[in-house]
Every structure is written in C-alpha cells, then in structure tokens.
N, C-alpha and C positions, 0 to 999 in steps of 0.2 A: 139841704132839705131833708137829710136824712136817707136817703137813698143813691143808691148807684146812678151811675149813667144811665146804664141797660135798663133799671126800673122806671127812670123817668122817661125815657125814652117812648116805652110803653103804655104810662100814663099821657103822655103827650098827643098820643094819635086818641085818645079817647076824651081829651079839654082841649083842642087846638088852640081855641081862643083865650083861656086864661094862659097856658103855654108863650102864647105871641105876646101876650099884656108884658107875663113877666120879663119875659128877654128886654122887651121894648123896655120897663123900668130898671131893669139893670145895667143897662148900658150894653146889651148882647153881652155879660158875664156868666149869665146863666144858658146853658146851650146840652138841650136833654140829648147827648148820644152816650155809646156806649162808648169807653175810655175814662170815665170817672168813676175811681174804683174803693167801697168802704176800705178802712181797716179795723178787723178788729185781732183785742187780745184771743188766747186759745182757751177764756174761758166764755167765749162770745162778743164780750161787752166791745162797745164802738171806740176805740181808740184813735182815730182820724181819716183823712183819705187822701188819695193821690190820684193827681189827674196827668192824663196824657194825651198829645196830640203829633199831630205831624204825619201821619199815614192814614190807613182807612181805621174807623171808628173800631174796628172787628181788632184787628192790630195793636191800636194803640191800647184795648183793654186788655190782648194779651200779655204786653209789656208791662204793662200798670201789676198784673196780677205778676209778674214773675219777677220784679221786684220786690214784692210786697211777702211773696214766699220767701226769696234770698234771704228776708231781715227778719225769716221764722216766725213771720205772721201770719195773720189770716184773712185774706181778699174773700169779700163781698160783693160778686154783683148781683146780689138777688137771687142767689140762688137755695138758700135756705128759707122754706115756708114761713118759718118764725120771726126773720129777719124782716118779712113785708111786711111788716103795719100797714093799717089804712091810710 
C-alpha cells in the first residue's frame, strides 16, 4: 500500500471498517502493525520492504529497521513528512 506498518497502523484506527474489509479480502495478508518496514535508496526513492514478525509489533520494527540499515539502506516507517502521501 505504499506505507509502513506504523503508518497504516494509524490509518487503521481512523477506517476500522475499510481496514477489516481488507484483511477480510486478503485472506488476513494485509495486517496494519508496526514491523512492516519501507525501503528506500539514500536518494529517498522506494526501493522495497521488509517485514517482520514473531515478537511485539514495537520489536519486530526495530529488527526490520536494523536490517535494513546493515544493507546501507534507508528504513521508512513514516517518519519523514514527505514520505506520508495521502
């Protein structure tokens, strides 16, 4: 969706209901927590993402994110103003 965990996360408490549709149409693959982390290059641009799970949601985006620095890239969870589109 173009967004972090943490950002849909956020949007999720503000659409509950479209939020449940979609999970419900995805077969539960789509799951807005934090742990689903952008990547991008160091000139911004979106270059992929990496997700993680298995601990608490807070955790698994620390891990997501210190991967993603090891391989001298740039983790997104929403924390750049530019990066939130509508």
């Amino acid at each position: 969706m173009g967004h972090a965990g943490r950002v849909l996360a956020e949007r999720s408490q503000k659409m509950p209901v479209f939020f449940g549709a979609l999970s419900d149409m995805s077969g539960g693959k789509v799951v807005p927590l934090a742990g689903g982390v952008l990547i991008r290059s160091a000139d911004g641009r979106l270059i992929g993402a990496v997700g993680v799970s298995g601990d608490t949601s807070e955790h698994d985006e620390l891990a997501a994110v210190a991967g993603i620095k090891a391989a001298g890239l740039e983790p997104d969870i929403g924390q750049n103003p530019e990066w939130r589109r509508p």
